[in-house]
C-alpha positions, -999 to +999 in steps of 0.1 A: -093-010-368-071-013-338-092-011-305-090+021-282-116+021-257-112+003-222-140-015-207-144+009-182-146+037-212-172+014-228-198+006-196-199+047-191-208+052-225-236+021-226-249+039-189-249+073-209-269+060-238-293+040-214-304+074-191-304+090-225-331+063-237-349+064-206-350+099-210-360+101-244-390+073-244-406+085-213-406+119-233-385+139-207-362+155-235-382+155-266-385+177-297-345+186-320-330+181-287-344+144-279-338+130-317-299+144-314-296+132-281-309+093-293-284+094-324-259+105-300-264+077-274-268+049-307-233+062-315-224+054-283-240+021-283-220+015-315-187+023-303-190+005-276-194-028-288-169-020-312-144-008-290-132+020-312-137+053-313-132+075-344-128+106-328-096+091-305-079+082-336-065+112-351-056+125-317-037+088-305-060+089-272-069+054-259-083+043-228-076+008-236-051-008-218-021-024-234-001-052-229+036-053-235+048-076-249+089-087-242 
């Protein structure tokens, strides 16, 4: 699994899933919409610490940044 996300990529997606939390605990979204929301912001959780992303796979998108090597 060949890395794809930048950090910068990665600390929006951890922010996202953090307000989402929030959010959810304080019961402010609740109900279908809350318990899609939390497995949303786990996946993001997820890909973040793995740095990959299967949905910018099959298109080639990566925010990472790569070095070239001479």
């Amino acid at each position: 699994m060949k890395k794809n996300m930048g950090s910068a990529d990665r600390i929006i997606r951890l922010i996202i899933a953090a307000v989402v939390a929030y959010l959810y605990f304080t019961n402010v979204v609740t109900g279908t919409l809350g318990l899609v929301l939390i497995i949303l912001a786990g996946v993001f959780v997820l890909t973040s610490f793995v740095s990959f992303c299967p949905l910018y796979a099959p298109f080639g998108f990566s925010t990472c940044s790569v070095k070239e090597s001479k």
